[in-house]
C-alpha positions as CSV (number, residue, x, y, z in Angstrom):
1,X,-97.5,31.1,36.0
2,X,-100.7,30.0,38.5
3,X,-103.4,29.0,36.7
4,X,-107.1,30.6,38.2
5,X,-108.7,27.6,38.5
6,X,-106.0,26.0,41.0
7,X,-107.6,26.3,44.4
8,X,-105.5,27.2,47.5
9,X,-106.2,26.9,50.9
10,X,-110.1,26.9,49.9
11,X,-110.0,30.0,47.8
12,X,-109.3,30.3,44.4
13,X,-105.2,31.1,43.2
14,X,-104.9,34.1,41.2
15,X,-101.6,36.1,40.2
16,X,-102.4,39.6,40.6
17,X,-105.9,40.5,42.4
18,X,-106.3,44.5,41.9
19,X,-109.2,45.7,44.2
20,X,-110.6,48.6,43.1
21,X,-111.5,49.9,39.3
22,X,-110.8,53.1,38.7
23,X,-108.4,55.4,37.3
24,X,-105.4,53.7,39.1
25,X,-106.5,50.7,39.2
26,X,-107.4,49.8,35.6
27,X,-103.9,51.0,34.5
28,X,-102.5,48.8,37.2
29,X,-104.4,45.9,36.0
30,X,-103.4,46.4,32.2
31,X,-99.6,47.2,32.5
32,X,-99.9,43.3,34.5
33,X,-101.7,41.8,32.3
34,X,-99.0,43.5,29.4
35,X,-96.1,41.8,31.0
36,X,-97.9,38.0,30.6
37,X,-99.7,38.1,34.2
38,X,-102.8,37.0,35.0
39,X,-104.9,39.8,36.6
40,X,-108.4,39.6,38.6
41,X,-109.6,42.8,39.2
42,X,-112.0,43.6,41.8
43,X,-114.6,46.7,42.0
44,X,-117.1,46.8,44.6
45,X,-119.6,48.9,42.7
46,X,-121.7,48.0,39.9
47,X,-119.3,49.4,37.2
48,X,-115.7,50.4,36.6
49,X,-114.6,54.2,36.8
50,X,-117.7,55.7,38.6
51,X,-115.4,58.4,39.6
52,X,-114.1,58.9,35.9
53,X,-117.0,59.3,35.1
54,X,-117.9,62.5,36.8
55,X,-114.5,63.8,36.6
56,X,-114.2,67.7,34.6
57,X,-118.0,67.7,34.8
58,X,-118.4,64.2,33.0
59,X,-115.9,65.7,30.1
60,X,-112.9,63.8,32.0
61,X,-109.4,65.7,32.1
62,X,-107.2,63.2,31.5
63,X,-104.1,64.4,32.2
64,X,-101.8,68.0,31.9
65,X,-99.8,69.0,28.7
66,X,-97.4,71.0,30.9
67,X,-94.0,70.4,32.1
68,X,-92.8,67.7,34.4
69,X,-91.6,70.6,36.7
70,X,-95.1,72.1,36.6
71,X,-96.7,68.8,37.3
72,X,-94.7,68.6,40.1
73,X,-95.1,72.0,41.3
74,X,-99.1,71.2,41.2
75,X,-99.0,68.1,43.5
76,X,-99.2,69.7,46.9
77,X,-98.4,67.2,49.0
78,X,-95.5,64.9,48.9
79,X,-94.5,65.7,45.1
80,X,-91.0,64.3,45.5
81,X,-92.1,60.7,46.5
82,X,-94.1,61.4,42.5
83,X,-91.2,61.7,40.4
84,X,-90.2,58.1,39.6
85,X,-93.5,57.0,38.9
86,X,-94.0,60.3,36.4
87,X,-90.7,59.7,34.3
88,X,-91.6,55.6,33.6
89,X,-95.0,56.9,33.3
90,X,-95.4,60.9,31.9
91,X,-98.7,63.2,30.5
92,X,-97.1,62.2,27.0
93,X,-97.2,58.5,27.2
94,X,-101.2,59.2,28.9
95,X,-101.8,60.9,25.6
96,X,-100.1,58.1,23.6
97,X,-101.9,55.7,25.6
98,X,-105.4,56.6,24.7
99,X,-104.7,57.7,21.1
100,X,-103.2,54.6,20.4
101,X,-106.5,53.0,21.9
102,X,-108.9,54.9,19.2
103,X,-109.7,57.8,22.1
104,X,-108.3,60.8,20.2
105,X,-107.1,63.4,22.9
106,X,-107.3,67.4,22.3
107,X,-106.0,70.2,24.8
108,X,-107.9,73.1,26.2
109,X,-106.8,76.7,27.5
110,X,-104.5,75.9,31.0
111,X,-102.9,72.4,29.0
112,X,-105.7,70.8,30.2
113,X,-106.9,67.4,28.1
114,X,-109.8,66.1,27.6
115,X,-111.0,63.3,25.1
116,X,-112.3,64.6,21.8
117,X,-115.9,63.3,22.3
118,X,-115.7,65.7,26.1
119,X,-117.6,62.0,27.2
120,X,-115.6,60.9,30.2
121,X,-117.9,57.3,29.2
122,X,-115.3,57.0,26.3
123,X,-112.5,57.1,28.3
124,X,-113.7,54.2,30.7
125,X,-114.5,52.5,27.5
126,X,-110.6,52.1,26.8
127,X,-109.7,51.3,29.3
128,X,-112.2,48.7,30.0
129,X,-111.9,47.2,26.4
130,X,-108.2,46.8,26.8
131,X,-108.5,45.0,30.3
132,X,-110.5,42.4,28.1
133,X,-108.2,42.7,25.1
134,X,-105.7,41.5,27.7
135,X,-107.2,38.9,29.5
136,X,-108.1,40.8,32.7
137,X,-111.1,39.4,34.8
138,X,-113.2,41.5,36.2
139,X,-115.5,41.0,38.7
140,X,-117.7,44.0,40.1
141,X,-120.5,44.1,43.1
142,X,-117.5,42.6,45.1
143,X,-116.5,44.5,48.5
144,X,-113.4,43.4,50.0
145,X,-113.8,42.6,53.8
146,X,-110.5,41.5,54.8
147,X,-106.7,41.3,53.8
148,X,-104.0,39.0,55.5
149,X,-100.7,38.4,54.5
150,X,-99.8,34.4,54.7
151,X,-96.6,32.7,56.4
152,X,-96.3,31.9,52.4
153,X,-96.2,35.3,51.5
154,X,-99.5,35.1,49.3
155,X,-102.3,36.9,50.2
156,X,-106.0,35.9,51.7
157,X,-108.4,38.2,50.7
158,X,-112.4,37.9,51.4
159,X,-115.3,39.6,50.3
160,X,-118.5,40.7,52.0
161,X,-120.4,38.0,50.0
162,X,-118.7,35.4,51.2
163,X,-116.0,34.7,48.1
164,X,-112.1,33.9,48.6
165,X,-109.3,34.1,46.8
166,X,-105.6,33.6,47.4
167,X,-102.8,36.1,45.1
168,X,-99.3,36.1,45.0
169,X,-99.2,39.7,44.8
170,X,-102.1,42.7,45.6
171,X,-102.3,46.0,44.0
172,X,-104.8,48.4,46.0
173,X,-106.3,50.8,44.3
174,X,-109.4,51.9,46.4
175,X,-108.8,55.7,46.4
176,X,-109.7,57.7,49.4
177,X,-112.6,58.6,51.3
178,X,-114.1,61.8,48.9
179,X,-117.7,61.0,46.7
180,X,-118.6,58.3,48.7
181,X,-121.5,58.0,45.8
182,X,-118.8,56.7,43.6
183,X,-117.4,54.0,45.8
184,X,-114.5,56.0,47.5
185,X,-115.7,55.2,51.5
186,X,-112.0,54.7,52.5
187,X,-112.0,51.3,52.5
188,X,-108.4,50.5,52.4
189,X,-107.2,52.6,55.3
190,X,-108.1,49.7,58.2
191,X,-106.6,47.6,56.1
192,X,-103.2,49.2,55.9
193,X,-103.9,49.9,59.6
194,X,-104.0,46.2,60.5
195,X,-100.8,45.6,58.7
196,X,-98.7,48.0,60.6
197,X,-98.7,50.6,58.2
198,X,-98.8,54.2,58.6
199,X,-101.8,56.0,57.8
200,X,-102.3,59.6,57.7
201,X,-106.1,61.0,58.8
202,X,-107.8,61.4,55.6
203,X,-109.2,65.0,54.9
204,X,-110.9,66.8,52.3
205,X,-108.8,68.7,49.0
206,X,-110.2,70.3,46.6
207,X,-113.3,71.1,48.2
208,X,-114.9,74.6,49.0
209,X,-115.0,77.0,51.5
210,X,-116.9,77.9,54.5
211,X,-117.2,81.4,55.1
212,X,-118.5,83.5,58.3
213,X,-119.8,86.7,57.0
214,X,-123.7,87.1,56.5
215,X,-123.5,88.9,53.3
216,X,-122.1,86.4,51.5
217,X,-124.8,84.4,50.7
218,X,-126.3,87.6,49.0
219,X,-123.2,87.1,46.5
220,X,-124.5,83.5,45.8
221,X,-123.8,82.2,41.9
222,X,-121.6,85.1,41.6
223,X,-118.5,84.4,39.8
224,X,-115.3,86.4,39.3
225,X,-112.4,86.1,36.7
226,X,-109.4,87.2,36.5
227,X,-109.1,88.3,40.4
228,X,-106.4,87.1,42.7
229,X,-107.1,85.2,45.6
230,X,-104.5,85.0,48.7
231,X,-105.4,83.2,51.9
232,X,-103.5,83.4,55.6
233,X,-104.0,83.0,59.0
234,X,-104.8,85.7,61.6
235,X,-100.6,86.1,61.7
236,X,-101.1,87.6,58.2
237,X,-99.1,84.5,56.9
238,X,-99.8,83.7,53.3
239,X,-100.8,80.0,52.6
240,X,-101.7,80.4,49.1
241,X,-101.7,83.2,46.5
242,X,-102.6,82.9,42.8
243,X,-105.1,84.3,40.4
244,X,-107.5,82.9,38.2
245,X,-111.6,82.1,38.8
246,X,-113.8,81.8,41.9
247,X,-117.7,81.7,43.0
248,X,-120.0,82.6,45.6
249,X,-122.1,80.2,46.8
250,X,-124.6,79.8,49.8
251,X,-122.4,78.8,52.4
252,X,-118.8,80.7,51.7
253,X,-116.8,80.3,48.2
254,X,-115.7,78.2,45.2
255,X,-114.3,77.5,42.0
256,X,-111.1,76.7,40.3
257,X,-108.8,79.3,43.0
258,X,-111.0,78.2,46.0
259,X,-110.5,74.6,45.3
260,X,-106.9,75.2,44.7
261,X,-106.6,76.8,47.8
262,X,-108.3,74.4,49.9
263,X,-105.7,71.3,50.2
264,X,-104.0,74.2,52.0
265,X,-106.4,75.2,54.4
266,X,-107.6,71.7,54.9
267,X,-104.3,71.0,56.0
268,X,-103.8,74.2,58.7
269,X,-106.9,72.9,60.1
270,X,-105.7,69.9,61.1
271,X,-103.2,71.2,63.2
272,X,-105.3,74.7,64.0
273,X,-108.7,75.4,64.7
274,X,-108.3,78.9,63.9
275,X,-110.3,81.1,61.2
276,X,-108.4,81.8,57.9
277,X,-108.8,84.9,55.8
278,X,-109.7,85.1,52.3
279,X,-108.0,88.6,50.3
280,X,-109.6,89.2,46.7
281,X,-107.9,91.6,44.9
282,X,-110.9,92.3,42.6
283,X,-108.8,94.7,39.9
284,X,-105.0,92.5,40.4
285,X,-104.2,93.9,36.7
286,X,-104.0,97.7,38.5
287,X,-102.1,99.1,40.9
288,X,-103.4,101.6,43.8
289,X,-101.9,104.2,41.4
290,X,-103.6,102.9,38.7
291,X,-107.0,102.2,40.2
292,X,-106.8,106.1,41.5
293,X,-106.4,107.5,38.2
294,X,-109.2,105.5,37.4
295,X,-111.4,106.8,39.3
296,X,-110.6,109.9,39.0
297,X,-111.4,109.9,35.5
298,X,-114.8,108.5,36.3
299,X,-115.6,111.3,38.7
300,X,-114.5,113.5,36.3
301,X,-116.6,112.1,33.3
302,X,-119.6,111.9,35.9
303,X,-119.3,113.8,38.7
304,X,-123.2,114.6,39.4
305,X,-123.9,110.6,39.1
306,X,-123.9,108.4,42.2
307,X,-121.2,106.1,43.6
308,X,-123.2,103.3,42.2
309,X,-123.1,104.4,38.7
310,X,-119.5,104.4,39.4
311,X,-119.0,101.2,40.7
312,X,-120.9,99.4,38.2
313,X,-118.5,100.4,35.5
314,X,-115.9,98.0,38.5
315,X,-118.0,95.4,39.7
316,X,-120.9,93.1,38.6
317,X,-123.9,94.4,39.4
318,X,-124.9,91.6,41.6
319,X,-121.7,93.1,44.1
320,X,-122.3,96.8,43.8
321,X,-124.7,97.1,46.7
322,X,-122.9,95.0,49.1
323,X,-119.5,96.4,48.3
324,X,-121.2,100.1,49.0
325,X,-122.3,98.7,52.5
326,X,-118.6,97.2,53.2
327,X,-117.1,101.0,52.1
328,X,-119.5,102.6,54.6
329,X,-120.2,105.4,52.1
330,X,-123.8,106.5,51.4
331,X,-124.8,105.2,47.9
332,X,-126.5,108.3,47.6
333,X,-123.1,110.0,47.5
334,X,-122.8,112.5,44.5
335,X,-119.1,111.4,43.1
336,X,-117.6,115.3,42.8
337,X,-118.1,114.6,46.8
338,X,-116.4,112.2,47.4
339,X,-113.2,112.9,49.4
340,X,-109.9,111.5,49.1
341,X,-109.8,109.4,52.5
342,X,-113.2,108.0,50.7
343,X,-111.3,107.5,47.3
344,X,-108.7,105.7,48.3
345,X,-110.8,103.4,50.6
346,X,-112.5,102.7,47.7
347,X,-109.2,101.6,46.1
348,X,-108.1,99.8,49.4
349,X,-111.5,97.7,49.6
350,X,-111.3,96.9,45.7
351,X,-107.3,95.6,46.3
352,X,-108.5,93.4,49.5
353,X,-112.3,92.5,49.4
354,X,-111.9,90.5,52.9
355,X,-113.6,88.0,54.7
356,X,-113.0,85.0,56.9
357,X,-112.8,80.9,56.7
358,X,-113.7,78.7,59.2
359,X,-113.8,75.4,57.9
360,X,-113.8,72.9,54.3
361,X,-116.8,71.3,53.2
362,X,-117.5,68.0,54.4
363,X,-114.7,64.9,53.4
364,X,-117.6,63.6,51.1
365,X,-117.9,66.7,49.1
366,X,-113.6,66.9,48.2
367,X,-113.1,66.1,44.7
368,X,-109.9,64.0,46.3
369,X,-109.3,63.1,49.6
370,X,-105.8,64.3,50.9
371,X,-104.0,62.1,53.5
372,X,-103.9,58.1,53.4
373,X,-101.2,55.7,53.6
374,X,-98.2,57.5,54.3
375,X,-95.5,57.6,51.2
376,X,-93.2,56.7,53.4
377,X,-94.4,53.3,53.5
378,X,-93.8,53.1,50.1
379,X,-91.2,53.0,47.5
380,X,-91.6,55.4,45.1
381,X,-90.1,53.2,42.5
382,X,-92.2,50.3,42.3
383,X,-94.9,51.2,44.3
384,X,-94.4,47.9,46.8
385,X,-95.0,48.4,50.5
386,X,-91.7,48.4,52.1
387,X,-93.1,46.0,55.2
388,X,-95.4,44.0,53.3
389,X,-93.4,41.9,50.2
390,X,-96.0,41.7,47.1
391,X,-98.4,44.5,48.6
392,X,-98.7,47.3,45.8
393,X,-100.5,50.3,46.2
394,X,-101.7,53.2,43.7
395,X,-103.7,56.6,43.2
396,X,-105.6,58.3,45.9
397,X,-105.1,56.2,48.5
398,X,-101.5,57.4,48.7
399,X,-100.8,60.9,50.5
400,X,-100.7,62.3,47.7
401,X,-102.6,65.1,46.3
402,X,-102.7,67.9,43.2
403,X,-104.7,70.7,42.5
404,X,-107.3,71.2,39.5
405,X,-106.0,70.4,35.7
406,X,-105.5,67.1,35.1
407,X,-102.6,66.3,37.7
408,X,-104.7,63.7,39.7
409,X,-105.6,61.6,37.1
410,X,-102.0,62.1,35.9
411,X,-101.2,60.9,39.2
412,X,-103.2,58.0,39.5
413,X,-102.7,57.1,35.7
414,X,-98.5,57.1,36.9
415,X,-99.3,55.3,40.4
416,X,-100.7,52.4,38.6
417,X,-98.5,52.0,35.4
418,X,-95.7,51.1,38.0
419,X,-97.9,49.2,40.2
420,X,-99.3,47.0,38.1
421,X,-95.9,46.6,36.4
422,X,-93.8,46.2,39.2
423,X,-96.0,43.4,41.0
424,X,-95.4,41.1,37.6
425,X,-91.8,41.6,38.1
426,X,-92.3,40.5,41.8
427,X,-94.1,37.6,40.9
428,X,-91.1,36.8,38.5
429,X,-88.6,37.2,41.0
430,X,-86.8,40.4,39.3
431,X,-87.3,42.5,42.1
């Protein structure tokens, strides 16, 4: 093995140099340092795991308790290229990880898991503790400036303060370009750029929606359960369906569906510049039939009372009057009045509560940024760039993205369990 202190070329001689220390990258630098290597990790903010940190609202959802195939089935994009890295590296052995690190684990409704504590600050903890259990350096308030690959085939990298180092192998782990605030400014994509490599234009998942309609703001802080959410373009072509929770906010919608959802529409707009429209089906438990029987009984129990006395036994109150101004029928409408054709719009307007999409929030405001280096530059195995011998990458700086639960840090937590072990087996010569 190189020693650190060996100087080469006028920079210092390390191993392994991770650059970047977050989810990915910290599990990329222990499963190194694991196999005898010696690992310098890099961070350009002041701490390690700023994202972790804010991830499930600062309770941290480690990882998914549900099946490989339904991990798979939640990464959105480019799954496949996922499912080595998942079997060397699965939700189980996350859990066993962490446990066996003193962070007891505990799963919440959807298999979602979270640490015990719900502080995100004690999962950062392990994993920072075992980096120094193991020998890893760490050096924060760096920023990575340049990358070049040597005739030797070791690696020059410089910072923006002026420091040097050469490595015999680099694992980059910079994430994408979503919460700039946490040091994800899409640092790595010029570099990948500069060695050839394919990168795909970064845009915002998991991110909400912009929506056209002036009423919607009215519906602000509002959130619905339970109600199934389908989105398509003006063909009537669905690009996601699935129920579950959303919210109104002051510029269009949000929530666990709406983020969900978004990957999706983030990705049509890329190749379209077309508006999108968003179907609620506000009652999804009740068929037409159902939902006419329904309110037939209501008339019947009521029938002097007004349609908004009706509707309030439907909808939250904070919907009723702008759900009345969509039906076009007076609020003052006695119910015995009501006709049929009004009945069943009623029904129709509760099935498919409508409105359009016209863009994503800003890049900065995705939870994880979809696009990056393209997998196909990658080997799914090991995690090496195919053109670039000893270049590793991991987590969200792959094209690689999953919805809400747990798969993304599942994801990154995989990514850089092969990373990191795979570049000691390079350095060794076994692969």
């Amino acid at each position: 093995m190189i020693n650190y202190n060996k100087s080469h070329g006028g920079g210092e001689l390390v191993d392994i140099i991770v650059i970047g220390g977050g989810a990915s990258g910290m599990m990329a630098a222990i499963q190194a340092a694991k196999q005898g290597c010696e690992v310098l990790l890099l961070e350009k903010m002041a701490v390690c795991g700023r994202k972790i940190r804010i991830t499930g609202k600062g309770r941290c959802n480690v990882t998914t308790m549900k099946t490989h195939e339904e991990i798979l089935a939640a990464i959105r994009s480019n799954a496949k290229f996922m499912y080595s890295s998942l079997s060397a590296f699965d939700n189980n052995d996350v859990w066993s990880f962490f446990e066996s690190l003193g962070c007891p684990l505990k799963v919440e409704r959807g298999e979602r898991v979270f640490p015990q504590s719900d502080r995100a600050q004690d999962v950062i903890d392990t994993l920072l503790k075992e980096m120094k259990r193991l020998g890893v350096r760490v050096q924060c308030d760096t920023q990575i400036k340049s990358i070049q690959h040597q005739d030797d085939g070791s690696f020059a990298l410089k910072s923006n303060n002026g420091d040097s180092w050469h490595a015999r192998a680099v694992i980059v782990c910079t994430g994408g370009a979503s919460y700039p605030g946490t040091g994800s400014t899409g640092d790595a994509y010029p570099w990948m750029a500069a060695l050839g490599l394919k990168v795909v234009a970064p845009y915002p998942a998991l991110v909400p929606l912009v929506a056209d309609e002036k009423w919607v703001p009215e519906l602000q802080g509002l959130s619905l359960r339970n109600v199934r959410l389908t989105i398509s373009d003006q063909g009537k072509k669905c690009l996601y369906d699935e129920q579950g929770e959303m919210l109104f906010t002051h510029f269009g919608i949000s929530g666990p569906l709406v983020l969900s959802a978004s990957g999706h529409c983030s990705a049509y707009w890329q190749k379209k510049h077309d508006r999108l429209v968003a179907h609620i089906d506000l009652k999804p438990a009740l068929s037409e039939h159902q939902l006419d029987a329904r309110l037939l009984r209501e008339i019947q129990n009521m029938p002097n009372k007004h349609l908004s006395s009706m509707l309030k036994n439907l909808l939250p109150q904070k919907m009723v009057p702008i759900f009345i101004e969509r039906s076009g029928i007076k609020e003052s409408r006695v119910l015995h009045q009501l006709t049929k054709e009004e009945r069943h719009h009623i029904i129709e307007l509760l099935k498919d509560f409508s409105f359009t999409l016209t863009k994503t929030r800003d890049l900065t405001e995705g939870i994880v940024t979809a696009g990056g280096l393209s997998v196909k530059e990658v080997n799914p195995k090991t995690l090496a760039v195919k053109k670039v011998p000893g270049l590793f990458v991991a987590g969200e700086l792959l094209d690689i993205d999953a919805y809400t639960g747990g798969f993304n840090l599942q994801i990154a937590f995989s990514t850089g369990y092969c990373a990191g072990r795979s570049a000691c087996r390079y350095i060794r010569g076994e692969v």
